[in-house]
C-alpha positions as a Markdown table, in Angstrom:
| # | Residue | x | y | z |
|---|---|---|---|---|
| 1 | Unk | -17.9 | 20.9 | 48.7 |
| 2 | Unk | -20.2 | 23.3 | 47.3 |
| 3 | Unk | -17.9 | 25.3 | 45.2 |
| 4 | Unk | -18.2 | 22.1 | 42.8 |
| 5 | Unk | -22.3 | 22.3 | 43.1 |
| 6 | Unk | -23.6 | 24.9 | 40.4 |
| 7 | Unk | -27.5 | 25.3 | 41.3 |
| 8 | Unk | -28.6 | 25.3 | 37.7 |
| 9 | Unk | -27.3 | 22.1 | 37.3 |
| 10 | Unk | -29.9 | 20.2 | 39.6 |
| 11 | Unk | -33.2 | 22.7 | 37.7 |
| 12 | Unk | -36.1 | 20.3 | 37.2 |
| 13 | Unk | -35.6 | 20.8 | 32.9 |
| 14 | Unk | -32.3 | 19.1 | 33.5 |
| 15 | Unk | -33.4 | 16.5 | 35.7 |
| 16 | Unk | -35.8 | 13.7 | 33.7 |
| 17 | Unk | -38.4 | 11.4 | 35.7 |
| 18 | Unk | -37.2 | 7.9 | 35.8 |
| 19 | Unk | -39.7 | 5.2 | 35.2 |
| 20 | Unk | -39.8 | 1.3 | 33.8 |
| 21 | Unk | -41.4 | -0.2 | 30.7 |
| 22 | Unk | -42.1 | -3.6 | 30.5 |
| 23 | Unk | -39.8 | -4.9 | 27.6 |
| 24 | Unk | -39.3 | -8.7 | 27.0 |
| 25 | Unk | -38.8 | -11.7 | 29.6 |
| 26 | Unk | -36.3 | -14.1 | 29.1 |
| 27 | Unk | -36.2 | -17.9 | 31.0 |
| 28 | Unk | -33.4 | -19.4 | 30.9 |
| 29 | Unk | -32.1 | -23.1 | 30.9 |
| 30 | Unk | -29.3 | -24.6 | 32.7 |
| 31 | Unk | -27.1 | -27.1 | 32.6 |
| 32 | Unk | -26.2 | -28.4 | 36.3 |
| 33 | Unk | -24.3 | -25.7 | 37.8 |
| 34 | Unk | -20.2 | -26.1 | 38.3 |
| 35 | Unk | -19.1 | -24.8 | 41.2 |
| 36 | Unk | -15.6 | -23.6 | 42.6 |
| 37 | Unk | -14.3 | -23.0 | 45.9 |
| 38 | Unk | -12.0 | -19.5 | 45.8 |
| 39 | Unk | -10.5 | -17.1 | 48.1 |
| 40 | Unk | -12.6 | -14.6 | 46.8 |
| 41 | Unk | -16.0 | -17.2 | 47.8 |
| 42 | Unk | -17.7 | -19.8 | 45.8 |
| 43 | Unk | -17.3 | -19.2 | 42.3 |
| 44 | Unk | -20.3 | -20.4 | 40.0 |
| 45 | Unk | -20.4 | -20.9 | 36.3 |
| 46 | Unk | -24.2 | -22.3 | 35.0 |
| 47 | Unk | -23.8 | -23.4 | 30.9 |
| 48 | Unk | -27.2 | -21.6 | 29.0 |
| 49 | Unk | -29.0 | -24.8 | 27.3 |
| 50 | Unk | -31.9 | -22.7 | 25.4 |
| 51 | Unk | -34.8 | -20.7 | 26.2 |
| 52 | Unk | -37.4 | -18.5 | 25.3 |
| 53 | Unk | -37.7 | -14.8 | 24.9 |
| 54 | Unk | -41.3 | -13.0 | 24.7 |
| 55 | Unk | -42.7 | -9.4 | 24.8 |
| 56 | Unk | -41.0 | -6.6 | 22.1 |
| 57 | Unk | -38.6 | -8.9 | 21.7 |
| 58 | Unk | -39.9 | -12.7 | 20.3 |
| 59 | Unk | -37.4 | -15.4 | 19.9 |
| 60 | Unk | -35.1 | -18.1 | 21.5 |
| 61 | Unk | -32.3 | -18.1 | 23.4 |
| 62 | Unk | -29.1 | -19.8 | 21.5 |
| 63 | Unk | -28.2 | -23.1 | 23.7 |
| 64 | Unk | -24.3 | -23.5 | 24.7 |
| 65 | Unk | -23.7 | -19.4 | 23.3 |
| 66 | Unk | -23.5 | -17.9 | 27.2 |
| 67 | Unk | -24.1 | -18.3 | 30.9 |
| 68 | Unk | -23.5 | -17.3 | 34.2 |
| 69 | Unk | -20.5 | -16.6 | 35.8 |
| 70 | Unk | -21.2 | -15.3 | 39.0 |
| 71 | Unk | -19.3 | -15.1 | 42.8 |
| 72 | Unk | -21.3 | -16.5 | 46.1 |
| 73 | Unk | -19.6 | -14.3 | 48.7 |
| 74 | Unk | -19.4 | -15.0 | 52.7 |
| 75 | Unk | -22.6 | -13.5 | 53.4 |
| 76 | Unk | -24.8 | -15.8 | 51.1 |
| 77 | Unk | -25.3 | -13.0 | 48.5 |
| 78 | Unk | -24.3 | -13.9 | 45.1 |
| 79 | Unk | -22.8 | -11.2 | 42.9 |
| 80 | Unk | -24.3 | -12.0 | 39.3 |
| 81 | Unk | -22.6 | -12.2 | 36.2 |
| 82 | Unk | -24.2 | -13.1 | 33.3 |
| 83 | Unk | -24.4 | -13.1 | 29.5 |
| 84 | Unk | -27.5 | -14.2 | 27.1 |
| 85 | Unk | -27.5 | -14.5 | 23.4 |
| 86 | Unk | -30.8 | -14.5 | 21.8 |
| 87 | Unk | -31.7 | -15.1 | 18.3 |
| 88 | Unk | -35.4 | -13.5 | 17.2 |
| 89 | Unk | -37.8 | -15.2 | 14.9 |
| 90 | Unk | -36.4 | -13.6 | 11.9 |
| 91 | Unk | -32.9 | -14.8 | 12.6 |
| 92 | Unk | -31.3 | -11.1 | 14.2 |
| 93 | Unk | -28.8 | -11.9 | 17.2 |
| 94 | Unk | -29.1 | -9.9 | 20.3 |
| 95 | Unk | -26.6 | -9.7 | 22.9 |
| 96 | Unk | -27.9 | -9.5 | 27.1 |
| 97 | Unk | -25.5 | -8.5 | 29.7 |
| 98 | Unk | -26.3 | -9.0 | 33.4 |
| 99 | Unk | -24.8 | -7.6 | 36.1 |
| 100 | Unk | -26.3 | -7.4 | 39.6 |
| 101 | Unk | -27.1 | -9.5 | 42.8 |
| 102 | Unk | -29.5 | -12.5 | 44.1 |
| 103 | Unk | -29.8 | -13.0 | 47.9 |
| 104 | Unk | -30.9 | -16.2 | 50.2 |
| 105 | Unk | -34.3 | -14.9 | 50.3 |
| 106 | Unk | -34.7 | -14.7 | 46.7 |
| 107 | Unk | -34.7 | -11.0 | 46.2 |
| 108 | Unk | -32.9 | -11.1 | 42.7 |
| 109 | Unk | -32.5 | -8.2 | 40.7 |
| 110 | Unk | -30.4 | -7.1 | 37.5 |
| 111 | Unk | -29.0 | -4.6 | 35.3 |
| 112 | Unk | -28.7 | -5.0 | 31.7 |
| 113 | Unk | -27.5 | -3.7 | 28.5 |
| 114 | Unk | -28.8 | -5.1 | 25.3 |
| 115 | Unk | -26.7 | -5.2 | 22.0 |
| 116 | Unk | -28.0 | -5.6 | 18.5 |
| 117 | Unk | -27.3 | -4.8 | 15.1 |
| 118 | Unk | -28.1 | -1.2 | 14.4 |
| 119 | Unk | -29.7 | -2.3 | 11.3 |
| 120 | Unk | -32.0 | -4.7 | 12.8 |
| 121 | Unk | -35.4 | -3.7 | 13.8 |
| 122 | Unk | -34.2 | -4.3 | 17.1 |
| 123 | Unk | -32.1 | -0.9 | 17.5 |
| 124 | Unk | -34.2 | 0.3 | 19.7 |
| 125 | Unk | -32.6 | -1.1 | 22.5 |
| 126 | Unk | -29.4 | 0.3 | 21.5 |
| 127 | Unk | -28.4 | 2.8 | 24.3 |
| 128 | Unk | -30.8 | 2.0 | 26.9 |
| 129 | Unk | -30.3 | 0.5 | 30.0 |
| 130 | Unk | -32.6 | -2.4 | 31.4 |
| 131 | Unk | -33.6 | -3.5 | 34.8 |
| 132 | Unk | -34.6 | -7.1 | 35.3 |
| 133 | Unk | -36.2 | -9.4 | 38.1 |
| 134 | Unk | -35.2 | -12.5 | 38.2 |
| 135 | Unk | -37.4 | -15.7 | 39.2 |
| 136 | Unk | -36.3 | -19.4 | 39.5 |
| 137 | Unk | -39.4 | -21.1 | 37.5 |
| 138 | Unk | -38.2 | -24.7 | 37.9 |
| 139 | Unk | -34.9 | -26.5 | 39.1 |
| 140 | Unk | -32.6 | -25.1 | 36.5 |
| 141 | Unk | -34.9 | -22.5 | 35.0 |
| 142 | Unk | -34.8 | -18.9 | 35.3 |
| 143 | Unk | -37.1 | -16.5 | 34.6 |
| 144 | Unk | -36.0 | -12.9 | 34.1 |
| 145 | Unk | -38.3 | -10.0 | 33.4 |
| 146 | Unk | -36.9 | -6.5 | 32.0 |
| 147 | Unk | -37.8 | -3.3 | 32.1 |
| 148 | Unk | -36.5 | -0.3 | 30.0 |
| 149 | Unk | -35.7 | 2.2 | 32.5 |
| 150 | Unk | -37.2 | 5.5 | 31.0 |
């Protein structure tokens, strides 16, 4: 295996620090969830009625534009699969993808990309890549806070 390892590619110029920066937090409405039986496991789909988004990002999330469409496997974990759209105060869409995992004792964590319009003042989350922790605030609320990972 090492004839595929070149040393310099591991020097500490080429390697960056990773750290997170609190970005926005998003909680989420839902409709009551619909829920499928599959081979595969339980299969989940939760309609997005509205929400808020604060932090860099200010605004509302669009009711009825997204949701969750996730998989509860045999071992109680539930492989999350979700998608957000939010519309700032100045009217710009934003587009939040969610892919990750929520377990039975409520660890529930998320990785996201965030589209926008490259025009928008909201560029900025153009090619970065977001973590998020998620919280149930409420029956049928969702909390999810993200972080840019630096």
């Amino acid at each position: 295996m090492e004839q595929f390892s070149i040393p310099a590619d591991r020097s500490p110029d080429l390697v960056a620090d990773i750290g997170f920066k609190p970005a926005f937090e998003v909680t989420l409405s839902y409709a009551p969830t619909h829920q499928e039986a599959t081979p595969h496991g339980e299969r989940i789909f939760k309609l997005i009625t509205g929400g808020t988004v604060t932090g860099r990002i200010e605004g509302a999330v669009y009711p009825h534009g997204a949701g969750e469409y996730s998989l509860r496997r045999a071992d109680g974990v539930t492989d999350v699969n979700g998608h957000v759209l939010i519309q700032d105060q100045k009217g710009e869409w934003l587009y939040v993808r969610n892919i990750g995992f929520a377990r039975m004792d409520g660890y529930y964590r998320v990785t996201s990309w965030v589209d926008a319009d490259v025009r928008s003042e909201h560029s900025w989350v153009l090619g970065l890549f977001f973590i998020g922790i998620a919280k149930p605030a409420a029956e049928g609320v969702l909390t999810i806070s993200y972080y840019e990972v630096l």
